[in-house]
C-alpha positions as CSV (number, residue, x, y, z in Angstrom):
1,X,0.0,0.0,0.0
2,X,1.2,3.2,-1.3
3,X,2.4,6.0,1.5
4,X,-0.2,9.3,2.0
5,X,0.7,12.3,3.2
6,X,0.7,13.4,6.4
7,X,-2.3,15.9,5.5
8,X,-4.0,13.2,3.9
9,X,-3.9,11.1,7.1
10,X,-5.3,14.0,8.8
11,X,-8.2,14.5,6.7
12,X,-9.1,11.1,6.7
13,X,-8.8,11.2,10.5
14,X,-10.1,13.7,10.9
15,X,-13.5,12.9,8.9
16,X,-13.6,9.2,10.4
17,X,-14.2,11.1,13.6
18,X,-17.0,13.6,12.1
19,X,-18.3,10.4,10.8
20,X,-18.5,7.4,12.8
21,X,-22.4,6.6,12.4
22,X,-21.7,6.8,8.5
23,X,-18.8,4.8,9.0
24,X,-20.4,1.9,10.7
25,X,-23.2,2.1,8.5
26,X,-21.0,1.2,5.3
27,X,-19.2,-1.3,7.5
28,X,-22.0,-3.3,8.5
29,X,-23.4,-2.8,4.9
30,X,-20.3,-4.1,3.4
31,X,-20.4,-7.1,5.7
32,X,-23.7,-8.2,5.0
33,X,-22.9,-8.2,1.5
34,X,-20.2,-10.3,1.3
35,X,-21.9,-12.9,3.9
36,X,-25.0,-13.1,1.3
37,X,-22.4,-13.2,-1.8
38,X,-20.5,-15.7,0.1
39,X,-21.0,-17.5,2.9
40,X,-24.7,-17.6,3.5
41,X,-26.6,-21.1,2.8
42,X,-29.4,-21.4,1.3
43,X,-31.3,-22.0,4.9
44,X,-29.3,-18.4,5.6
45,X,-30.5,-17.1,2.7
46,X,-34.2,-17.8,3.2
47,X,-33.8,-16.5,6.9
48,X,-32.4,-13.2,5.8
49,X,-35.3,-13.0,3.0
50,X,-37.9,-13.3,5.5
51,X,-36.0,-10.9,8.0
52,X,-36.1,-8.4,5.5
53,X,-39.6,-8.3,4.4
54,X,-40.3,-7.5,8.5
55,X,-38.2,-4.9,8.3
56,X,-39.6,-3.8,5.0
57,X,-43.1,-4.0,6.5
58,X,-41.8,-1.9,9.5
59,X,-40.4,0.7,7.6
60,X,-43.6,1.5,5.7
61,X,-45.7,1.0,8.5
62,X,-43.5,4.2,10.1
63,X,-44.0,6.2,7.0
């Protein structure tokens, strides 16, 4: 991996701080992706679907 600057490492410091919510957000994101892409079982898989339409069901129920 390539060497940044000093102001870049700053920067990105400094808006991982500003930005921690965000940050966990794409983690988690990213981590649920790659399980369903690549770990997940078909028995996962139709777990997850079923997880998801309760949340989807939740979310329009609050709108």
């Amino acid at each position: 991996m390539p060497n940044i600057s000093d102001a870049k490492a700053s920067a990105n410091k400094r808006w991982d701080d500003q930005n921690k919510d965000k940050k966990k957000l794409y983690r988690y994101r990213s981590y649920s992706r790659k399980y369903v892409r690549e770990l997940a079982d078909l028995e996962d898989l139709e777990e997850l679907t079923t997880m998801i339409k309760q949340r989807k069901i939740e979310i329009e129920s609050t709108q």
